[in-house]
N, CA, C and O of each residue as an XYZ file, in Angstrom:
464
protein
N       0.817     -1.191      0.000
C       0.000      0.000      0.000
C       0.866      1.263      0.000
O       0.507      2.279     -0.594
N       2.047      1.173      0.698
C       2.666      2.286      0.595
C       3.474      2.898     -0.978
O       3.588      4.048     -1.402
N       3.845      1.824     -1.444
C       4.338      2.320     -2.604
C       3.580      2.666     -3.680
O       4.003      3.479     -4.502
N       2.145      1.974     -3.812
C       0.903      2.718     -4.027
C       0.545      4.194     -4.238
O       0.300      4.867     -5.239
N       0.626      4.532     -2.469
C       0.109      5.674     -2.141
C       1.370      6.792     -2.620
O       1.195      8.004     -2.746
N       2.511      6.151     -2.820
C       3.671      6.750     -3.134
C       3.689      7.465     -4.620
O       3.820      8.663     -4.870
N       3.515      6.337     -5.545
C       3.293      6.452     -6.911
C       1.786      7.591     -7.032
O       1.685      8.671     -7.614
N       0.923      6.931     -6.351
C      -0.453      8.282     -6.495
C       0.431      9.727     -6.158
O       0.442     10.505     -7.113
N       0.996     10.080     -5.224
C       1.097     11.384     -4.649
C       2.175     11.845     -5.823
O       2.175     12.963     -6.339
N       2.871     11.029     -6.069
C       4.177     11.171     -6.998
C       3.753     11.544     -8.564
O       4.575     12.098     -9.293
N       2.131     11.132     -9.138
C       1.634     11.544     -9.831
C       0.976     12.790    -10.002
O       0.994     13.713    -10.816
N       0.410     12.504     -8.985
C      -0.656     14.165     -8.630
C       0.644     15.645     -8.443
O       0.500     16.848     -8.665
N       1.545     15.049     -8.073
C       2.907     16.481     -8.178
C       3.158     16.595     -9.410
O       3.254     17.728     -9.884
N       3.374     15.105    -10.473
C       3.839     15.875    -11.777
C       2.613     16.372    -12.408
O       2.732     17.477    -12.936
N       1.559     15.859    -12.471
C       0.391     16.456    -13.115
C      -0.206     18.122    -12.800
O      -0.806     18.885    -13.556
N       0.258     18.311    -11.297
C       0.258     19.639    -11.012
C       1.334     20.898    -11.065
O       1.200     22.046    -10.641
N       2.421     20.283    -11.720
C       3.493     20.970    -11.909
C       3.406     21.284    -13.576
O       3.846     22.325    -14.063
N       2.629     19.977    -14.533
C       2.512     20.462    -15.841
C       1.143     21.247    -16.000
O       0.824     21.684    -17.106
N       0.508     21.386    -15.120
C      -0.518     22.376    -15.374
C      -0.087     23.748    -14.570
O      -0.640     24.771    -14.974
N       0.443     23.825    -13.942
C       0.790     25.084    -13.865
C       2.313     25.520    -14.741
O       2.719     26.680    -14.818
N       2.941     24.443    -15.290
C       4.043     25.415    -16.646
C       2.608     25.674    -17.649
O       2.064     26.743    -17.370
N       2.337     25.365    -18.081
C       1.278     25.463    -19.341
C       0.406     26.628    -18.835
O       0.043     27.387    -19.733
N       0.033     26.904    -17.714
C      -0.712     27.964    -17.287
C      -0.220     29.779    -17.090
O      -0.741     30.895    -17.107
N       1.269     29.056    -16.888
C       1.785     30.814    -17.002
C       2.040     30.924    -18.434
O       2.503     30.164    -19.285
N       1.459     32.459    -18.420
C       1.242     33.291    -19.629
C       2.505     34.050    -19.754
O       3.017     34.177    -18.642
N       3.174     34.584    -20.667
C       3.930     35.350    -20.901
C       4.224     36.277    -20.269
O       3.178     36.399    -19.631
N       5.178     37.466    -19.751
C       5.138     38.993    -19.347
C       5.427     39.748    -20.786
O       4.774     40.790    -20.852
N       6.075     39.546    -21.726
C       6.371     40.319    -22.299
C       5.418     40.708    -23.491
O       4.523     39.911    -23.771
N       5.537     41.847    -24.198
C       4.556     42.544    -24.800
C       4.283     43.623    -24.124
O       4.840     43.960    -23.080
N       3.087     44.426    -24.906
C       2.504     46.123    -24.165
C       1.288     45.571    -23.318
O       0.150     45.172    -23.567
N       1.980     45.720    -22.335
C       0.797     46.312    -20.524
C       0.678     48.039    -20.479
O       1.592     48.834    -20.697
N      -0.873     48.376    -20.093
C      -1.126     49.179    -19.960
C      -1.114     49.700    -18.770
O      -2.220     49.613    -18.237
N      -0.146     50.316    -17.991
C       0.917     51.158    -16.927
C       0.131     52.264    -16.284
O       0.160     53.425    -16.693
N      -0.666     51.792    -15.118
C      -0.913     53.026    -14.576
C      -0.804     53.147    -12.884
O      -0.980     52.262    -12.046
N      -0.494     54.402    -12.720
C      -0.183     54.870    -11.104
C      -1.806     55.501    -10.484
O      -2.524     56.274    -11.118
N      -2.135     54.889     -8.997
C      -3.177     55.552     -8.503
C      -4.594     54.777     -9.440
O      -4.596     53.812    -10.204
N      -5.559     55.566     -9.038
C      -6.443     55.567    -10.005
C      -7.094     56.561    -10.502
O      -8.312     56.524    -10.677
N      -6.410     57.493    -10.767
C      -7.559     58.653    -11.502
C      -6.390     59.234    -12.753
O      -6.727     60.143    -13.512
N      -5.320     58.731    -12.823
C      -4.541     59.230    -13.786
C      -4.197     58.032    -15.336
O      -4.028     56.840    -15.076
N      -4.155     58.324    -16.261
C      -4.969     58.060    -17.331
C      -3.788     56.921    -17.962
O      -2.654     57.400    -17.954
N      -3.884     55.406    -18.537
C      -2.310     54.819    -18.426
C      -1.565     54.990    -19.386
O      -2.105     55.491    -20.372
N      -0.496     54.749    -19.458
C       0.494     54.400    -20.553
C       1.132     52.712    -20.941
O       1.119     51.641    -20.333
N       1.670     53.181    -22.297
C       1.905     51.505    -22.587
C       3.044     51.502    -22.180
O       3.738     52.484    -22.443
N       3.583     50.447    -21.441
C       4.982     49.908    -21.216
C       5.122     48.206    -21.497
O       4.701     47.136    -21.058
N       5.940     48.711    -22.451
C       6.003     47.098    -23.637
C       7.304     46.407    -23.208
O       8.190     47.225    -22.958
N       7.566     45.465    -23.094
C       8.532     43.692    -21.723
C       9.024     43.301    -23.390
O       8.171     43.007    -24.228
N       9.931     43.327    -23.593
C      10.650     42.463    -24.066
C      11.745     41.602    -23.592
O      12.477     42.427    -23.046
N      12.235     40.607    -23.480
C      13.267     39.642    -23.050
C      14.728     39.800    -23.844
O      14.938     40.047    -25.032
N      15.566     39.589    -22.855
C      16.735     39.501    -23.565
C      17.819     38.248    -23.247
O      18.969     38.044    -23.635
N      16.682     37.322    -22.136
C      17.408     35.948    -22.124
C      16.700     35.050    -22.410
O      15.523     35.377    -22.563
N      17.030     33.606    -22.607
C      16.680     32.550    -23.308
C      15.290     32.402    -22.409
O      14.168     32.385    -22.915
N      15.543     32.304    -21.086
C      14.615     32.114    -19.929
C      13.799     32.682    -20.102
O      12.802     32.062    -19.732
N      13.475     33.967    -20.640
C      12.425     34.924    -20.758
C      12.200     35.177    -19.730
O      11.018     35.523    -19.720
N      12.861     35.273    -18.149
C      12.664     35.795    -16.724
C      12.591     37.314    -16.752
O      11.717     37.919    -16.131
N      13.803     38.105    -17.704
C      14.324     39.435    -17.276
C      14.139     39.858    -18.662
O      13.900     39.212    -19.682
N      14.370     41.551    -18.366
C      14.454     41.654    -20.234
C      14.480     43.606    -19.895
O      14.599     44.275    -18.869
N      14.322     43.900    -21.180
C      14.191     45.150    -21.330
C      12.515     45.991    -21.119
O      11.499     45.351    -21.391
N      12.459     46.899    -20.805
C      11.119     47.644    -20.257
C      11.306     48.856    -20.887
O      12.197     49.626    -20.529
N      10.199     49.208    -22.212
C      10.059     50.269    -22.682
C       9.066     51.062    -22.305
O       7.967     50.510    -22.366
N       9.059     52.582    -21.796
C       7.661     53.042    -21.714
C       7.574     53.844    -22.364
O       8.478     54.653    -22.577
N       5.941     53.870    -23.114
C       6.149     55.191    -23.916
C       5.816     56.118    -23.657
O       5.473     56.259    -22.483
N       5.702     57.482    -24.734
C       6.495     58.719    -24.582
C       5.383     59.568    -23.318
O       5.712     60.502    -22.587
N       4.202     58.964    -23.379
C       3.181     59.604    -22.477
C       3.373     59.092    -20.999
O       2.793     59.836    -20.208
N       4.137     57.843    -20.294
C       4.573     57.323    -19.016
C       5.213     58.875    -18.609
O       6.211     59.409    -19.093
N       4.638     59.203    -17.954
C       5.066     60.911    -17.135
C       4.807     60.207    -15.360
O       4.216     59.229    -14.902
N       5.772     61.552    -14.681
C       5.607     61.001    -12.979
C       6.453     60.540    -12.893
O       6.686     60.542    -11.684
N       7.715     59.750    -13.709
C       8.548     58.872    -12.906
C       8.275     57.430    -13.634
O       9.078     56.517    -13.442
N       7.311     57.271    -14.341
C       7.378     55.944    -14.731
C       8.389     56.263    -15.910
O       9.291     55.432    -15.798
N       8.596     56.935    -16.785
C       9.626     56.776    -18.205
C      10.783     56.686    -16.898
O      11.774     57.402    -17.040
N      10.736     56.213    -16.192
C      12.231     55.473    -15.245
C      12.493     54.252    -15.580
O      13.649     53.837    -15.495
N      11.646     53.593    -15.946
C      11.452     52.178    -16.223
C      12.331     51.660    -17.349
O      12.420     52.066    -18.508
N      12.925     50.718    -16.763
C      14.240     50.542    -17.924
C      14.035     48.885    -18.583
O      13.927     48.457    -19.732
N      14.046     48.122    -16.984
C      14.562     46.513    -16.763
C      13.548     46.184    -16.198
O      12.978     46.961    -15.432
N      13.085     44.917    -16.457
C      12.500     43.909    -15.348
C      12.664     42.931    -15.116
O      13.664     42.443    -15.642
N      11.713     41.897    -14.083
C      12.400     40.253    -13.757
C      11.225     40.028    -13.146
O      10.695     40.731    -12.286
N      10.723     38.734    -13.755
C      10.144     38.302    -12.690
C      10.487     37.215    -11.790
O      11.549     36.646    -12.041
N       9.836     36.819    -10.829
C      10.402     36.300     -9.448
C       8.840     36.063     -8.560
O       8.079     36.838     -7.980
N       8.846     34.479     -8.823
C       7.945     33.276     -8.791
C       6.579     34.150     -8.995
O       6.400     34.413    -10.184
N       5.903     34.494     -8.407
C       4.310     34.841     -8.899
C       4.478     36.492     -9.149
O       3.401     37.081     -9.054
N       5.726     37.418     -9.477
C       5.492     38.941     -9.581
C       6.651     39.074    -10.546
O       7.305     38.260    -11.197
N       6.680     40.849    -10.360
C       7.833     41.249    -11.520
C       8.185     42.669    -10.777
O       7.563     43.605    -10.274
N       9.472     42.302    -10.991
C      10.128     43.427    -10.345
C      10.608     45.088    -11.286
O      11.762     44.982    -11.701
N      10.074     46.240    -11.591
C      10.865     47.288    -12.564
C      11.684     47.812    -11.688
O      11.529     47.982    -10.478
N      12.750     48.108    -12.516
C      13.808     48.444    -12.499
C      14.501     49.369    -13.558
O      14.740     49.020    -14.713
N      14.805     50.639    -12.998
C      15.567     51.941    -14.079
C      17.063     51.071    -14.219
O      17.715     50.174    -13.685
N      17.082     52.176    -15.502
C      17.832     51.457    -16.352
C      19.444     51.586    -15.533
O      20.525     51.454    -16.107
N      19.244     51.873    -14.079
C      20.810     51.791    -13.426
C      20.520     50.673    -12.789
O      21.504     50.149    -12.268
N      19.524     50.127    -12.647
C      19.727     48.761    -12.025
C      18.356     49.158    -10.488
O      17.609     48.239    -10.153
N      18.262     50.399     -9.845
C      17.648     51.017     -9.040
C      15.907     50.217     -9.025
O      15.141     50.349     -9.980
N      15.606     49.543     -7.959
C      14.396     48.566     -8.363
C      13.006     49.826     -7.738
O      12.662     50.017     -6.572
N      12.539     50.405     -8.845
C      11.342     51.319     -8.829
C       9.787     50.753     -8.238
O       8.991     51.416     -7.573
N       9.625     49.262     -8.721
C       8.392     48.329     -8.264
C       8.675     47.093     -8.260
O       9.285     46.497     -9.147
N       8.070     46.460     -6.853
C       7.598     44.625     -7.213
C       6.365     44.496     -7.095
O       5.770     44.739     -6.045
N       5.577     43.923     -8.621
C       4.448     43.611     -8.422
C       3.718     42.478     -8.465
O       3.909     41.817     -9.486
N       2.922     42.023     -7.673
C       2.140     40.667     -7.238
C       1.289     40.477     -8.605
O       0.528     41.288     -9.135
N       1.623     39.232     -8.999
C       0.347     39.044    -10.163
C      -0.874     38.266     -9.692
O      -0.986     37.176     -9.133
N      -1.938     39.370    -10.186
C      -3.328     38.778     -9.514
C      -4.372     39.027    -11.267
O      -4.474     39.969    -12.053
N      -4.872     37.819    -11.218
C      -5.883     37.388    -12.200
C      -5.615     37.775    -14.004
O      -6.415     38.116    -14.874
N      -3.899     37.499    -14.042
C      -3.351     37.653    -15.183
C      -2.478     38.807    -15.416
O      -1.640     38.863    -16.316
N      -2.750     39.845    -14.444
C      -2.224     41.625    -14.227
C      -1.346     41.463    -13.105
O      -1.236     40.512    -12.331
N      -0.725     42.588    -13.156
C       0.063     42.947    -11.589
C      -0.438     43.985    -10.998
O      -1.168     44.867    -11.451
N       0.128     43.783     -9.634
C      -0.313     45.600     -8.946
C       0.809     45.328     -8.105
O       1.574     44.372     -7.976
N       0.659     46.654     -7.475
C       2.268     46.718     -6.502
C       2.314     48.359     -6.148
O       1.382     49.052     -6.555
N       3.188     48.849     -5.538
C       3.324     49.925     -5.278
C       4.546     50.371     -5.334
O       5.427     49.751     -4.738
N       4.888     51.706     -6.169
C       5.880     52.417     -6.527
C       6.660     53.067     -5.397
O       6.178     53.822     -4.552
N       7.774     52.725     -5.479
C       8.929     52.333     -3.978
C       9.108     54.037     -3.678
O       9.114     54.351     -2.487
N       9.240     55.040     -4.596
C       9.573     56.057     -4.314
C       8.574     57.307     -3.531
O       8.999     58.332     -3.000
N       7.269     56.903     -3.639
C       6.048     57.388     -3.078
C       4.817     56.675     -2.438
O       3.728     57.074     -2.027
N       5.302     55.713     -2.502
C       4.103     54.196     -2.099
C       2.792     53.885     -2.986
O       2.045     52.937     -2.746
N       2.577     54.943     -4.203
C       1.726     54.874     -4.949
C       1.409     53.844     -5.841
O       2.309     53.508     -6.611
N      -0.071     53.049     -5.939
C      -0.561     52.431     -6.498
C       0.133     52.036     -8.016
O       0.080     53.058     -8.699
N       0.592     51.222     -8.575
C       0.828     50.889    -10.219
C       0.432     49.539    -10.259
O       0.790     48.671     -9.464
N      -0.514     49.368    -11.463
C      -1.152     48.310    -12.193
C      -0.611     47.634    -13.366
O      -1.743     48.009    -13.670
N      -0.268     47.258    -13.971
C      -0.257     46.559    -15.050
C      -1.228     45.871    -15.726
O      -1.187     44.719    -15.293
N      -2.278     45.993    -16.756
C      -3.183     45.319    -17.293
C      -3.068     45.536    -19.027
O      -2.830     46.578    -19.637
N      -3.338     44.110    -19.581
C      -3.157     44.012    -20.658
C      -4.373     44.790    -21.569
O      -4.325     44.779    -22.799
């Protein structure tokens, strides 16, 4: 019975480990970037620059005003993603909740979203 119950549990881990690779979605591409909620967003578009697709480059465009055209780098790191100006200086870590991130901007504690 034990090696049984061994092989069951030993299944149910790989079966739940290939449904959650298959379940994470990409970061990179244009997320729509906004601080607070009453100020209007901008696109900031994730491209990768390693094989892993963990880290990569962070473009924002020309309308990201406030401090977000700081945004250089990012990474993510198990369920969030960290921005980071382009000196390396980490600006946000944000929690991903229901496909988006949110988090709060390190330099004022203010609200930033990410939604596609």
């Amino acid at each position: 019975m034990t090696r049984l119950a061994s092989l069951a549990i030993g299944a149910l881990v790989a079966f739940s480990m290939v449904a959650l690779a298959s379940a994470e979605q990409p970061v990179t591409g244009a997320w729509k970037l906004s601080v607070g909620e009453n100020d209007a967003p901008c696109i900031l578009t994730l491209s990768t620059d390693s094989d892993a697709g963990t880290a990569g480059v962070a473009l924002p465009s020309s309308d990201c005003v406030g401090g977000l055209n700081a945004i250089g780098r990012w990474k993510t790191t198990g369920s969030g993603l960290q921005l980071f100006s382009p000196s390396g200086d980490m600006v946000a870590w944000l929690k991903e909740k229901n496909g988006s991130f949110e988090g709060s901007r390190f330099s004022d504690g203010k609200k930033l979203a990410l939604d596609r």
